[in-house]
Structures are given as C-alpha cells and as structure tokens.
C-alpha positions in Angstrom: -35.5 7.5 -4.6 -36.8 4.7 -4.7 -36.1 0.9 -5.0 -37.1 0.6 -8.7 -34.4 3.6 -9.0 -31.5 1.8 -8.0 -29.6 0.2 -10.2 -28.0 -3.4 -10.0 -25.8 -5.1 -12.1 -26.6 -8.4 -13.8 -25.3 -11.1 -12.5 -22.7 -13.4 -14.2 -22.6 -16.8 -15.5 -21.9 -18.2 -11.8 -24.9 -16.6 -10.1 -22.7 -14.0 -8.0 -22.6 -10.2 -9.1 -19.2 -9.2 -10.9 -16.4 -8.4 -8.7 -16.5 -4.4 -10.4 -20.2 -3.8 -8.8 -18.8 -4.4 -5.0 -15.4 -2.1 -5.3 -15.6 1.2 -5.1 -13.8 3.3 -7.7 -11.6 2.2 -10.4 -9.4 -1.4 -10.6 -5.9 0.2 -10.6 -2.7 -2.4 -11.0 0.8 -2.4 -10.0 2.3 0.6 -12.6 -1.1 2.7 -12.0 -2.7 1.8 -14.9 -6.5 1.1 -14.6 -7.7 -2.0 -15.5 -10.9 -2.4 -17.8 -14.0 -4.3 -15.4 -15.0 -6.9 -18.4 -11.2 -8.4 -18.5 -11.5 -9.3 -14.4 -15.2 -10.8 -16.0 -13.5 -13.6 -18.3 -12.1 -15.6 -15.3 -9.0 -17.5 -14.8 -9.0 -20.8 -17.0 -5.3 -21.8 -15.8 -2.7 -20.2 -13.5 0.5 -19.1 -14.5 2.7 -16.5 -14.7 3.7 -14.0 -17.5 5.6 -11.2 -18.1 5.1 -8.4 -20.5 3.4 -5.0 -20.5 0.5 -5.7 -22.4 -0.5 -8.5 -19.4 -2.7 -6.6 -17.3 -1.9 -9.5 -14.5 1.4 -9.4 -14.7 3.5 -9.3 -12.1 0.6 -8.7 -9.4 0.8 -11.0 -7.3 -1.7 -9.5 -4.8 -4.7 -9.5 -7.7 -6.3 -5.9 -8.7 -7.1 -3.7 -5.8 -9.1 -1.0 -5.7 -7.5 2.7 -5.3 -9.2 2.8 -1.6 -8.2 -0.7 -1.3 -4.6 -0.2 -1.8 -4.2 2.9 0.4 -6.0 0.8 3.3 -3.2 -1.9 2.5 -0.5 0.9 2.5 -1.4 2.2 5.8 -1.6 -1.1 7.6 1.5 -1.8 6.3 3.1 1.2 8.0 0.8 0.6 11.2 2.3 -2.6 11.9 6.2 -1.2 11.0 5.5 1.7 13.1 2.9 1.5 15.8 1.6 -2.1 15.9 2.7 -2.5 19.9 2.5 -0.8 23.3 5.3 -0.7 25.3 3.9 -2.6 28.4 3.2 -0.1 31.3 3.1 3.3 29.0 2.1 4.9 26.3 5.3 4.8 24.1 4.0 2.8 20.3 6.5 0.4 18.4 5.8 -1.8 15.5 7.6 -4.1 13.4 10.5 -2.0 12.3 11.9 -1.4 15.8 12.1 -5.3 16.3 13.6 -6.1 13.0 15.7 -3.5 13.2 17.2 -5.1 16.2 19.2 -7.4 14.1 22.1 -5.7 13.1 22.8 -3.7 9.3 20.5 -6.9 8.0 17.7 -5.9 9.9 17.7 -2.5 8.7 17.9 -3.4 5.2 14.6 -5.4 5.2 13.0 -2.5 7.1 14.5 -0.1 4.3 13.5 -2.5 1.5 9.4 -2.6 2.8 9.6 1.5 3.4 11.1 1.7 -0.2 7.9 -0.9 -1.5 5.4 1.8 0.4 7.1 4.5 -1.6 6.9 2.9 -4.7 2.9 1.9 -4.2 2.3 5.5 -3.5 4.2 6.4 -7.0 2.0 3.5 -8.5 -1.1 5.8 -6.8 0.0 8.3 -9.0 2.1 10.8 -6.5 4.1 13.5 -7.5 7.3 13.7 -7.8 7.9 16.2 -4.5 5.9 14.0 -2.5 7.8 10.7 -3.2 11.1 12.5 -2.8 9.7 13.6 0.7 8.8 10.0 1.0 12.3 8.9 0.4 13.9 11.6 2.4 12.1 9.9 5.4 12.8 6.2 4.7 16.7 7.9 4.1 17.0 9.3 7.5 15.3 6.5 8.7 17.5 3.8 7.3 20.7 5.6 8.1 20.3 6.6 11.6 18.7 3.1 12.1 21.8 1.4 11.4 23.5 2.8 14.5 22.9 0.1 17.2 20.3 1.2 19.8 20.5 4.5 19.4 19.2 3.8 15.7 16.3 1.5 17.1 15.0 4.0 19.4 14.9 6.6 16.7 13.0 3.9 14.4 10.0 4.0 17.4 10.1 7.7 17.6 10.4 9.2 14.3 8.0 6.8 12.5 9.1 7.1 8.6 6.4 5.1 7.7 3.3 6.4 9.2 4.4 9.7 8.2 4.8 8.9 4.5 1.1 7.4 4.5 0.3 10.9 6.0 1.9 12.7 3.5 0.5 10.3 0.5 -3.3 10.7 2.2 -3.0 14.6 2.5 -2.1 14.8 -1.1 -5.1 11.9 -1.7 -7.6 14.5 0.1 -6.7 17.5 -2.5 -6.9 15.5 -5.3 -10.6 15.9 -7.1 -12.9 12.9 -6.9 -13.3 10.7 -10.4 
C-alpha cells in the first residue's frame, strides 16, 4: 500500500481534521444509541442544557465517547475503587472503595451508587441482561456485607465487585463480532 492509497479526511472549516477521523469505532451516547459523525461537525454555537430524547447531547455531560473510549473510562473507574493503592510493605491492593467505605452506612452508599453507575454504562454498552444481573449480584453482595463495620471494609479490598464486573463486561466485549 502505498501513501497515495491511504485515505484522509478533509479537513474542516477550522483547519483541524473532524473529531470522527481520530476515534476509533462508532460515537455511542449515554442510552447506547450511536450518534451520526456530521452532527459532532456543526459545532457548539452556545452552551446550554436540554432535555428530551430527540437531543443527541442531552444529558451527557462527559461529551460522546467512543465504544473503546468508554470501556477504558469504565475500567479506570473500577481500578481506582478497587486496586488504586498498595498496602505499604506487601502486596495486598486497595482502592477508593475501601477508604470511602470507612465512613459509616454513608460511605457505603456512595460506593454502591458509583458501582451501580458502572453497571448502568455497561447496559448503555449494550450488555445482556444475564450479564448486568451478574453485575448487580456483585455490587449487592458488595454493598451489603460492606456495611458491616470493618469486617465489611476488608471484604471491599478482597472481593473487588468492581474489577470483576469490568471483567465480566470485557469477556462478553471479546465474543461479541467486530462492526
């Protein structure tokens, strides 16, 4: 192949190539739809918010990721709940979720809430039903041994809810045929 063979998008009225020529993949929003590239091309002439279905923008308040770009979001998310931190002086992991979690009932409820928000993202993804009721199994068992003090907290560092609901969500990713 050569260079002439490579195809490059034209580049828009601001002298940069469009946004859809660097992702990978399709533009997917918040409910899983996909999202057409020439509506990201018409630009922003005022910021605010609307509500509505038929607004592709609304109620995304992290802009229009990428499929891939998501699931990297997803599993930082649960790397930093789950195994962000080393224990000083071995190899035990810890994130976020064991130090929240600290604070007592309210502490587990904001833990529970973000779990819940990864669970919903991998719904938006478009995973089955099975999977996200394995999903919420975990962040169940999670939450509700994680409300007994200590005991809860050390469970939160060893079972890892999070990290293994991005595990299940990727292993079902990896069967899925390529678009």
């Amino acid at each position: 192949m050569s260079d002439d063979d490579i195809l490059v998008p034209p580049k828009s009225r601001s002298g940069s190539r469009s946004r859809t020529a660097e992702a990978r993949g399709p533009i997917i929003d918040q409910e899983g739809h996909e999202i057409r590239p020439e509506t990201l091309d018409q630009g922003f002439r005022e910021f605010r918010f609307e509500f509505g279905k038929d607004n592709p923008f609304a109620g995304n308040p992290f802009g229009n990721l990428t499929r891939e770009q998501r699931i990297a979001r997803l599993e930082a998310i649960a790397k930093l709940l789950d195994v962000a931190f080393i224990l000083p002086g071995t190899n035990i992991r810890y994130g976020i979720d064991g130090l929240i979690g600290l604070i007592p009932v309210i502490g587990d409820i904001i833990t529970t809430a973000i779990s819940l928000w990864l669970v919903r993202e991998a719904r938006a993804l478009g995973a089955p039903w099975y999977i996200s009721a394995r999903m919420l199994g975990n962040v169940a068992v999670d939450g509700v041994v994680g409300i007994v003090p200590f005991v809860g907290d050390a469970f939160d560092v060893m079972f890892r809810a999070n990290m293994r609901n991005v595990r299940l969500l990727r292993r079902w990713l990896d069967k899925q045929p390529r678009m």
